[in-house]
C-alpha positions as CSV (number, residue, x, y, z in Angstrom):
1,X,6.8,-19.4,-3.6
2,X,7.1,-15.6,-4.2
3,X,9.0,-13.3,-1.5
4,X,6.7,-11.6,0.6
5,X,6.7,-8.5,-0.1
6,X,8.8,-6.1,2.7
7,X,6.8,-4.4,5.0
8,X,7.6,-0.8,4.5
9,X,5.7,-0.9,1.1
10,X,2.8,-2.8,2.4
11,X,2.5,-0.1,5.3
12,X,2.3,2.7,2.5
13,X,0.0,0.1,0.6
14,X,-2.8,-0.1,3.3
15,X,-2.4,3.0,4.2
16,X,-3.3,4.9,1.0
17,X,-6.3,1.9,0.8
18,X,-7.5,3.0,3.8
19,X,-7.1,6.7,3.6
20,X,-9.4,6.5,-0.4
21,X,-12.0,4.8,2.0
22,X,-11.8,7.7,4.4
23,X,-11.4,10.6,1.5
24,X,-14.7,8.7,-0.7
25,X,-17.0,8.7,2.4
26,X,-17.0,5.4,2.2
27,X,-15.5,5.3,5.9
28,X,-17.3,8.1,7.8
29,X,-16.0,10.8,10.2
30,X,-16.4,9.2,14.0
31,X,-16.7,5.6,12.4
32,X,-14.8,3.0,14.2
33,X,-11.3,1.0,11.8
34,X,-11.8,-2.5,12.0
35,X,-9.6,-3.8,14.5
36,X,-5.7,-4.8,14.0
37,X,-6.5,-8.3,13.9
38,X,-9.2,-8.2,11.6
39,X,-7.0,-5.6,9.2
40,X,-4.1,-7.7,9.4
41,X,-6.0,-10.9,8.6
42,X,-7.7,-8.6,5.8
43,X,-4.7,-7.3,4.2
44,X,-2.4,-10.9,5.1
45,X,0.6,-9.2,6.8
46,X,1.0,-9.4,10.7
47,X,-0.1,-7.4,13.5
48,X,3.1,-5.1,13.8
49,X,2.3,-3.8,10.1
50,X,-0.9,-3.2,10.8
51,X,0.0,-1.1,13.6
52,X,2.6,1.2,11.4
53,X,-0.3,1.8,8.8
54,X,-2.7,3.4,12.0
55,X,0.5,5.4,13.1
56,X,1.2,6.3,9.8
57,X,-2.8,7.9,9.6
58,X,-2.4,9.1,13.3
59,X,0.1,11.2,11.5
60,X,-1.7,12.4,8.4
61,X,-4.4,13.5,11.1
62,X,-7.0,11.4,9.9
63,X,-7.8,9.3,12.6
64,X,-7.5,8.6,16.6
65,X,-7.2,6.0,19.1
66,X,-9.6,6.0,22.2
67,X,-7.8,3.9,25.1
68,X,-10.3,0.7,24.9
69,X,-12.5,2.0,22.1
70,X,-10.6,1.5,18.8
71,X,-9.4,3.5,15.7
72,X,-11.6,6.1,14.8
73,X,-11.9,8.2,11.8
74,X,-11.5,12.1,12.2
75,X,-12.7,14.6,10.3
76,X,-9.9,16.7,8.3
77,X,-10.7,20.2,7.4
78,X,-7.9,21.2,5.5
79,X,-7.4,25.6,5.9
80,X,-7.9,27.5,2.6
81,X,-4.8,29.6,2.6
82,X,-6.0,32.3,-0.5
83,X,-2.3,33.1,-1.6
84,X,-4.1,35.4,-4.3
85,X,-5.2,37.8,-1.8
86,X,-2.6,37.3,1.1
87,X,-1.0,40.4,1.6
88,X,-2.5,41.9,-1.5
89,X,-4.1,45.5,-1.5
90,X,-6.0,46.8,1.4
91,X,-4.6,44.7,4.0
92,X,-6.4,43.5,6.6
93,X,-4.1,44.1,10.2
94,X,-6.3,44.6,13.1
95,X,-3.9,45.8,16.1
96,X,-6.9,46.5,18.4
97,X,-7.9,42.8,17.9
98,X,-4.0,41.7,17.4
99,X,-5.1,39.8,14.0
100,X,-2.7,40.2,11.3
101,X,-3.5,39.3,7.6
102,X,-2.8,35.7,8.1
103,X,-5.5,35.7,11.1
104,X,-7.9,37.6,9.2
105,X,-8.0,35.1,6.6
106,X,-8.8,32.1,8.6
107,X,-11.3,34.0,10.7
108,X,-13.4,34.5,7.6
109,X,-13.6,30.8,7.1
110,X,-15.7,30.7,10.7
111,X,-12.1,29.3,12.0
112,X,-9.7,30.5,15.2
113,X,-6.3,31.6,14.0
114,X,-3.6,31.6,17.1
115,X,0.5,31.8,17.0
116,X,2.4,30.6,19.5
117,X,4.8,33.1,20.7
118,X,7.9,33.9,18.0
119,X,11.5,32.9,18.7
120,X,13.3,35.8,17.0
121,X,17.3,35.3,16.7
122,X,20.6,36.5,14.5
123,X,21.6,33.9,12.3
124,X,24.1,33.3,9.5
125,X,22.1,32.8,6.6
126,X,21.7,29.2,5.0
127,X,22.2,28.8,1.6
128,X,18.7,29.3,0.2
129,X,17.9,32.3,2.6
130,X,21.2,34.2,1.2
131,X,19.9,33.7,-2.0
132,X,16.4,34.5,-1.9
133,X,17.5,38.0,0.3
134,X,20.7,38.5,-2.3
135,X,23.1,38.5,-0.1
136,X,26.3,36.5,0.6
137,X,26.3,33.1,2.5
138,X,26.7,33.3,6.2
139,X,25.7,36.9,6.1
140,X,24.2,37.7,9.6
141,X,20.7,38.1,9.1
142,X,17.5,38.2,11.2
143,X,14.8,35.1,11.7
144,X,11.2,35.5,13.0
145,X,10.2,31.8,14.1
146,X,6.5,31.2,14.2
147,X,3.7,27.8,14.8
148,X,0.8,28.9,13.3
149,X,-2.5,27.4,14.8
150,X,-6.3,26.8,13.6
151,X,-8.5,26.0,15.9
152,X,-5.6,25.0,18.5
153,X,-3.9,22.8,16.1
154,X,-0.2,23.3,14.6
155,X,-1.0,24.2,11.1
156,X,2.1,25.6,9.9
157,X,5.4,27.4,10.8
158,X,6.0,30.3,9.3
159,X,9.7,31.7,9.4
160,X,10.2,34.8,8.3
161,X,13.9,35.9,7.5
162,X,15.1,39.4,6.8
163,X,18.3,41.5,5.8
164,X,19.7,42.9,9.2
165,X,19.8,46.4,8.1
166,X,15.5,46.2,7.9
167,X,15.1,44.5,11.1
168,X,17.5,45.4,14.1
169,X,15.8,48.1,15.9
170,X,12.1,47.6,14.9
171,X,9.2,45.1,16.7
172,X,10.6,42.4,14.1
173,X,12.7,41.8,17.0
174,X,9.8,41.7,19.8
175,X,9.4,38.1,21.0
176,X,5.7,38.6,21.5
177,X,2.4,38.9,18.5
178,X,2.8,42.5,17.1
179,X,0.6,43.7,14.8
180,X,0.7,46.8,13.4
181,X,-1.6,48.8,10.5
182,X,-0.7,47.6,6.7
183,X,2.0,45.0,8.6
184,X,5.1,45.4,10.7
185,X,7.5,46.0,7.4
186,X,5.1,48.7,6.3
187,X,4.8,50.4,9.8
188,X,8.4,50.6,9.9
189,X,9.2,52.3,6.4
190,X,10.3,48.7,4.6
191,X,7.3,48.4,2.5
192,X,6.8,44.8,0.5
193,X,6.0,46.2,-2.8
194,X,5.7,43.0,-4.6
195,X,6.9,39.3,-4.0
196,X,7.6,35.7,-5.8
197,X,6.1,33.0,-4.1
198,X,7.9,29.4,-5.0
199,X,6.3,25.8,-3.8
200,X,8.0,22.6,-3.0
201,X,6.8,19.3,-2.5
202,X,8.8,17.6,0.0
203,X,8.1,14.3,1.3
204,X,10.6,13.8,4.4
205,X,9.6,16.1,7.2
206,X,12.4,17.0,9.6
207,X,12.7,15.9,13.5
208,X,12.4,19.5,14.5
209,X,10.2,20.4,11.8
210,X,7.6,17.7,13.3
211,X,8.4,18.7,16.9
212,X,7.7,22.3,16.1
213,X,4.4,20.6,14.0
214,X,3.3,18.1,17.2
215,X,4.0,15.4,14.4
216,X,5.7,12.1,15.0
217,X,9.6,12.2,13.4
218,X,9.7,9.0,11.7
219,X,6.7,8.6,9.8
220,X,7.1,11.3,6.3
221,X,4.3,13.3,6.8
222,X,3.8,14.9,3.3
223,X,5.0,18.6,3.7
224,X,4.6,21.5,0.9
225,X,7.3,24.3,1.6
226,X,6.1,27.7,0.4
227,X,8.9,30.4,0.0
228,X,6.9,33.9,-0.6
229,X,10.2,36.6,-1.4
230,X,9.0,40.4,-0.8
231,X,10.3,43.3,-2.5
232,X,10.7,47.3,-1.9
233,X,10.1,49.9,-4.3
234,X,13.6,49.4,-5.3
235,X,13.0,45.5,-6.5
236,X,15.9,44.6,-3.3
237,X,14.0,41.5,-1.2
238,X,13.2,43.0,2.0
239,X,11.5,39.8,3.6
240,X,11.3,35.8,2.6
241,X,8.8,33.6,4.5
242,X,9.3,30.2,4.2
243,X,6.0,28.2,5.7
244,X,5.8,24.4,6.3
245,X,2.4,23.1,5.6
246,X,1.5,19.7,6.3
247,X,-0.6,18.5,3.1
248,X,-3.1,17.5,4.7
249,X,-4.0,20.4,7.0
250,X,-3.1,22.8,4.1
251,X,-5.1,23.8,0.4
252,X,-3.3,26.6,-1.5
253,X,-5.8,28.6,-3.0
254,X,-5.0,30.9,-6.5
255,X,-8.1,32.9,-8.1
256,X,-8.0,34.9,-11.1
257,X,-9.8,35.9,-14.4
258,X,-8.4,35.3,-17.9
């Protein structure tokens, strides 16, 4: 008789089966799983697996437990993030209405964009940072921490990281949502002339990356980390934002014309 097969790989197994019924329509928003017994009975592994696969879901935001009700399928509407047009040309920063570009964008898709309040700090840069702003290792620089919400959901966290020299002494350092005309780098005489954006896939979310995200720690959401490097006239990096997107929640958007 065969080994049974162990359980992590079943989990991700049922999972995925269950998540191509959700994505085909073929279960509904507001439908109602079939219980853990009758899953488990379905799918031959026991009870315990069967609850792994609807924490696993519970995760990927596509479905929810009502005390005494059941499993329920939600519906997912992933945000259009229009990287084409972020922060391109006539920006769209509102102070009146305290929307920056980000906020504007998700406003036009009939959506409410929110932050929570930024954690700004002085940090030796990591690796990756140093190299995206040119500078050494362990350099001192400046981090602007940020959950971005839709609709009152965490979204994404967007970090922005800059050279000392551009932020110390401006409202980069104001723990509070500033907005000002054209963006804050602008408004301060730090213009982004142009930037580099680079995407990763990474599968393994972090335990403060999924606190930050309201995401349980040990399940792997699937995370895409976008790095977007800005320049100054002079082609020196004034700014890198690195944002955390859950992949499901998330749909990076490019447009153009050949």
């Amino acid at each position: 008789m065969p080994p049974k097969p162990k359980e992590a790989p079943r989990v991700r197994e049922i999972a995925a089966d269950l998540l191509a019924q959700i994505t085909s329509g073929e279960l509904s928003p507001g439908e109602k799983l079939p219980s853990t017994a009758e899953l488990a009975a379905q799918h031959e592994v026991s009870d315990k697996t069967i609850f792994r696969v609807i924490a696993l879901l519970k995760a990927t935001g596509h479905v929810n437990s009502r005390q005494g009700k059941g499993t329920f399928v939600r519906k997912v509407q992933p945000l259009e993030w229009h990287l084409h047009t972020f922060e391109s040309g006539q920006r769209r920063d509102d102070p009146a209405l305290g929307r920056d570009d980000w906020k504007a964008a998700v406003a036009e898709q009939g959506r409410v964009a929110t932050q929570d309040t930024p954690r700004v700090s002085v940090v030796p840069a990591p690796a990756d940072v140093a190299q995206w702003l040119r500078v050494k290792p362990g350099t001192h620089v400046v981090v602007r921490r940020r959950v971005r919400r839709v609709d009152g959901e965490a979204y994404q966290l967007a970090d922005s990281w800059f050279p000392a020299k551009i932020a110390l002494d401006t409202p980069l350092m104001f723990e509070e949502d500033v907005t000002m005309p054209g963006g804050i780098l602008a408004s301060t005489g730090n213009p982004q002339k142009s930037w580099r954006d680079e995407f990763m896939a990474w599968p393994p979310i972090t335990a403060e990356e999924a606190e930050r995200l309201e995401l349980p720690p040990d399940i792997g959401t699937p995370i895409v980390r976008h790095a977007r490097i800005g320049f100054g006239a002079d082609g020196e990096p004034v700014r890198v934002m690195v944002t955390v997107a859950p992949g499901h929640l998330n749909k990076f958007v490019y447009e153009g014309e050949a």
